[in-house]
N, C-alpha and C positions, 0 to 999 in steps of 0.2 A: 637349466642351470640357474641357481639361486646364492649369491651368499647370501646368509643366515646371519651369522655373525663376525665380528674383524676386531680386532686387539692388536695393539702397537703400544712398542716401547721403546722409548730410547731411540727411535729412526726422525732424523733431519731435527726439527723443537719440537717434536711430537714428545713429550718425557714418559707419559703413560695416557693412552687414550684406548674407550672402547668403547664399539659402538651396534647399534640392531639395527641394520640400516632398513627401509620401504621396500617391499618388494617390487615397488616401481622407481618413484624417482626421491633420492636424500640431495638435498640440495645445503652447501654450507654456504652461507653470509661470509663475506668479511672484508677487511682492509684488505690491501696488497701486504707480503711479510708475517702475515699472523700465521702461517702454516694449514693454508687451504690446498696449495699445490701438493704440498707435503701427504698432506693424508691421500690424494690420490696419484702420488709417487708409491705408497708403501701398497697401495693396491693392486697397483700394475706391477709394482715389484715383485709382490705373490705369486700372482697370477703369471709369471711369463720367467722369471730369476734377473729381469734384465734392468737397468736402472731409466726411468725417463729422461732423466737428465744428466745424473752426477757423470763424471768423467772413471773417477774412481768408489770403488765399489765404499774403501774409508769415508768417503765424504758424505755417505746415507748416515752413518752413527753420531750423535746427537754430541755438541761437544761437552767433553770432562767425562762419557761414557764408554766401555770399554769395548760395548757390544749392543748392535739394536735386533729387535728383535719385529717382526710381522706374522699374524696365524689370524686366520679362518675356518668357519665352517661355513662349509657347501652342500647343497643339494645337488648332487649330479646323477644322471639318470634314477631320479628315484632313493637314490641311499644318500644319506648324510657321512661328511667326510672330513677330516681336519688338516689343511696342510698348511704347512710355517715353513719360515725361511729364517733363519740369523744369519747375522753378519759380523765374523769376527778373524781377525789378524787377515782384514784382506782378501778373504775369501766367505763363501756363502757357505751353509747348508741347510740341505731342503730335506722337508720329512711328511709323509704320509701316515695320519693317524697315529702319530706318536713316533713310528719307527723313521731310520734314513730311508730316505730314495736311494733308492739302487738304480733307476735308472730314470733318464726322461721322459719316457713314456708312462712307467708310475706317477710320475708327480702332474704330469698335465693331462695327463687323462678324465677329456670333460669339460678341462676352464679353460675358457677365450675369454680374452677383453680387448678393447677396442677403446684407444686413449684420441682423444681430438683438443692441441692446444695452442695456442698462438701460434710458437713455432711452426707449425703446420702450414701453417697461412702465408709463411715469405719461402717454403717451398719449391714455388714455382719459380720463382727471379734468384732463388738463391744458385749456393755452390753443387756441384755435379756428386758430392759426398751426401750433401742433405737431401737427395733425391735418393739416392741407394738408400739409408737409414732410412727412409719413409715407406721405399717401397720391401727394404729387407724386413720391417715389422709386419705388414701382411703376407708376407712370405712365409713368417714364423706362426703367425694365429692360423695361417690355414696349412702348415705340416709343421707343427713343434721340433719334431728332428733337426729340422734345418738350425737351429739354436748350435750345434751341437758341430754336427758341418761345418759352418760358418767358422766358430773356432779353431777347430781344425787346421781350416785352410789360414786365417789369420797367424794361428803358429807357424805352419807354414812360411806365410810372407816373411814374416818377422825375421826370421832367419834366415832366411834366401840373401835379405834387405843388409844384414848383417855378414853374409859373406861377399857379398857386392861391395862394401863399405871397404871393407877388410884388401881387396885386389884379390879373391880369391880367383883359382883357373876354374875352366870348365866342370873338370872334372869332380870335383866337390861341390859345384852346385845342381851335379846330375840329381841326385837324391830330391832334394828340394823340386826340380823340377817334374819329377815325376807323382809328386805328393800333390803339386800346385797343380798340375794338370787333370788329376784323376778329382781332386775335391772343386775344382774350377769349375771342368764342367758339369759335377750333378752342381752348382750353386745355378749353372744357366737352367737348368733343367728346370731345379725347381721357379727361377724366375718367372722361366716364360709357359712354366704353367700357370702360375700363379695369373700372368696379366692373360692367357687364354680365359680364363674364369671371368676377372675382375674387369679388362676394360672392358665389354660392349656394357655390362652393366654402368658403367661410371659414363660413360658416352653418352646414356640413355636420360641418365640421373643428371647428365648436364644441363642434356637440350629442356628438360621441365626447368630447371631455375635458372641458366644461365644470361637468362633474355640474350640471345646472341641467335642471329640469322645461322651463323655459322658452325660444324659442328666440332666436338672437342673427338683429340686422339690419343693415345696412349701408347707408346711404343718401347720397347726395347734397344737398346742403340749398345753394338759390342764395340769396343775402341780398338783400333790396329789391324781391323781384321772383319769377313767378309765371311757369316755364319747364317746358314737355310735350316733355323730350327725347324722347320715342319719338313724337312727334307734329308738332314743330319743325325742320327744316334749318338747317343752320351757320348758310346767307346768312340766313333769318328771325332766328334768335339775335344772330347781328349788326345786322341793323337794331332788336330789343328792345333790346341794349345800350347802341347809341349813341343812341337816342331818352331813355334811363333818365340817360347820362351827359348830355344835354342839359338833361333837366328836373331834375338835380338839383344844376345847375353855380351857381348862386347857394349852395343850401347850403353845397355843398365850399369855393366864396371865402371863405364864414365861417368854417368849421371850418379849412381851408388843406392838405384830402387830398378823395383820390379816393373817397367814399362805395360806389361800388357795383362789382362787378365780381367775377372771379375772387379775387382778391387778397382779399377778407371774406368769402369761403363757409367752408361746415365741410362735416367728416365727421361726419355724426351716425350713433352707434353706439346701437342698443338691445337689451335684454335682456328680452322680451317685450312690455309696453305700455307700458317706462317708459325712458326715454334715459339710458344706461348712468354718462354722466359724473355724473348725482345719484344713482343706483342702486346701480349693482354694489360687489359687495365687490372687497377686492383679490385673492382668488382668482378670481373671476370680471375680473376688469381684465386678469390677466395670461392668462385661458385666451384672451379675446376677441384678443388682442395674436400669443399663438402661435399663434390658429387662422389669423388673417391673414399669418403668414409663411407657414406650410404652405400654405396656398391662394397666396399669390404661386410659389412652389416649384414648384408642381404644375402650375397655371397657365403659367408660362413651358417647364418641358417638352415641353407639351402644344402651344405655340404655334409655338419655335423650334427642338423635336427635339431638343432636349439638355438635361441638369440646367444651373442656374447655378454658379457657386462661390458656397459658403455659409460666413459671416462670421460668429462668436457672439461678443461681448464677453462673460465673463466674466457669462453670462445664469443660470447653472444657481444660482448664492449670492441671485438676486432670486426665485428658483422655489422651491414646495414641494415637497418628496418624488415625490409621486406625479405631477407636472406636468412634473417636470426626465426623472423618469424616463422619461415618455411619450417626453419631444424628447429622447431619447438614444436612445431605440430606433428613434426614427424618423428619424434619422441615421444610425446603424448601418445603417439597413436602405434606406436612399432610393439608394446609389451612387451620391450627388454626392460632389466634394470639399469636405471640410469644412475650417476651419481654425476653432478654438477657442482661446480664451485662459482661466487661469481662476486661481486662486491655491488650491486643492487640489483635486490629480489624481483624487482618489474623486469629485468631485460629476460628470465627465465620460466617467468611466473607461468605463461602459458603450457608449460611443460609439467605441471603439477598437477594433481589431482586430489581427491578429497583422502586420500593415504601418504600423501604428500609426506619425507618428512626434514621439518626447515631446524637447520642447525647454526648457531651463531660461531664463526672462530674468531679466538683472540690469543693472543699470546699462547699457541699451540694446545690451546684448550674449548673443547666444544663442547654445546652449551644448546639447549632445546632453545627456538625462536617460536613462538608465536606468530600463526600464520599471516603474511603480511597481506594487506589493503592494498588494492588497486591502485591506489593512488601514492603508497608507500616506496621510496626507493629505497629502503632497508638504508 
């Protein structure tokens, strides 16, 4: 998988940019603010329909614009392919070669990306939401349906949450219940496939850069409730669920939310016998963070024959020395494409090569840089 080429308009201060990115690594320069983040927002936004940051989908369109727009061409298996995404009144739409997507498997069939950005890095000590949201992203790169699922079940809540609010009886949140249940469990399903894949990898991927005697874990943790995925089937996890949602529907009237379910589990990360978010240092928080990109990386290689496109927000200024260094080289060296953001060219330079290609932003406009000197911090 290749992009080829990428056009943006009117998304975030991006007003009209286009760009022929390296087939290895495009690295943009700049201040904080000039819309460096932005350009690989609109990429992952492509690539996935999902926003990296924005809260609301209006908040990607560029302001006094009506409508922003993102498209590509790709190389996937071999054929060249064009897909865009706008963004208008609120909602998106995605089109293949011109025409709508008709469905999700049209439109992602072929493109992964793999975004690594600050936020990434207070993962480990953060909230039990920001650990779902990091590990429902590799969730999604490695079965795109799940996108699709996830909403689902989110309408679901939503409404459940709203009859809960309301004093609704039992009986009117039977329906809800049984929607929450059956999209609940394939969400565990697909989790704890996903961490069968990805943790020994990330474990692995620790113990080389962690400097730590000790080794890292990765686990699944359901809340309220007491589930033997390698012992359990979907249809049993669903009927646990909706028996848990039943007996605990008096609670939730009082409280006015949904107590149990996908939507309050965590990723619990540990660093030998102790769980990493009262533990680790922050060298350790960030090796745990990159082992788990490399392991997603590696991972989706290995599942869908191709590298993903890899996304770094301006990661190498949150890394030490020896930690940046490691994921520079192991950039250099992976033959995926990379696109990088950074605000001086030395902390990423090692990750370039003689097709390198150095792009200056400023006031959402990019601009060819001249390959910078070792000694240069852009």
């Amino acid at each position: 998988m290749r992009l080829l080429a990428l056009a943006i308009s009117d998304f975030r201060n991006l007003q009209k940019l286009e760009l022929t990115p390296s087939a290895h690594a495009t690295i943009a320069v700049g201040q904080n603010g000039q819309g460096k983040t932005n350009l690989l927002e609109a990429i992952y936004f492509l690539a996935t329909l999902k926003p990296l940051r924005a809260a609301r989908l209006s908040h990607l369109i560029r302001s006094g614009a009506s409508e922003g727009r993102a498209s590509g061409q790709f190389l996937l298996g071999g054929a060249q392919r064009e897909i865009s995404v706008t963004i208008l009144d609120g909602s998106r739409q995605a089109f293949v070669d011109g025409k709508r997507a008709t469905s999700l498997e049209d439109y992602f069939g072929g493109v992964s990306v793999v975004a690594f950005t600050p936020d990434d890095l207070a993962v480990v000590k953060g909230a039990p939401q920001g650990r779902r949201e990091f590990l429902d992203r590799a969730v999604f790169n490695r079965f795109p349906v799940f996108l699709k699922e996830s909403r689902a079940y989110s309408r679901a809540l939503k409404s459940r949450n709203r009859l809960l609010k309301e004093g609704a009886e039992p009986p009117y949140l039977e329906v809800y219940d049984e929607a929450l249940a059956r999209l609940g469990a394939r969400i565990w399903t697909r989790r704890h496939a996903l961490l069968q894949e990805l943790s020994p990898r990330a474990e692995k991927a620790f113990a080389e850069i962690g400097r730590s005697e000790e080794s890292a874990r990765f686990q699944y943790l359901v809340s309220h409730l007491q589930l033997d995925f390698d012992g359990e089937t979907e249809s049993q996890m669903e009927i646990i669920l909706r028996a848990a949602l039943r007996d605990r529907t008096d609670r939730d009237r009082e409280r006015g939310f949904t107590s149990v379910g996908p939507h309050s589990d965590d990723l619990e990360i540990q660093i030998g016998r102790y769980v990493a978010r009262s533990y680790a240092s922050q060298g350790q928080q960030r090796a745990l963070v990159l082992a788990w990109k490399i392991a997603e990386i590696e991972n989706l290689r290995d599942a869908l024959g191709f590298l993903p496109l890899l996304l770094l927000d301006d990661v190498s200024s949150e890394l030490d020395p020896e930690r940046n260094s490691f994921l520079m080289a192991y950039l250099a060296r992976s033959g995926a494409q990379v696109f990088l953001t950074t605000t001086a060219a030395s902390l990423v330079a090692a990750a370039a090569g003689p097709d390198t290609l150095w792009c200056e932003m400023s006031a959402g406009q990019l601009q060819p840089l001249a390959l910078p000197h070792p000694e240069r911090g852009a």
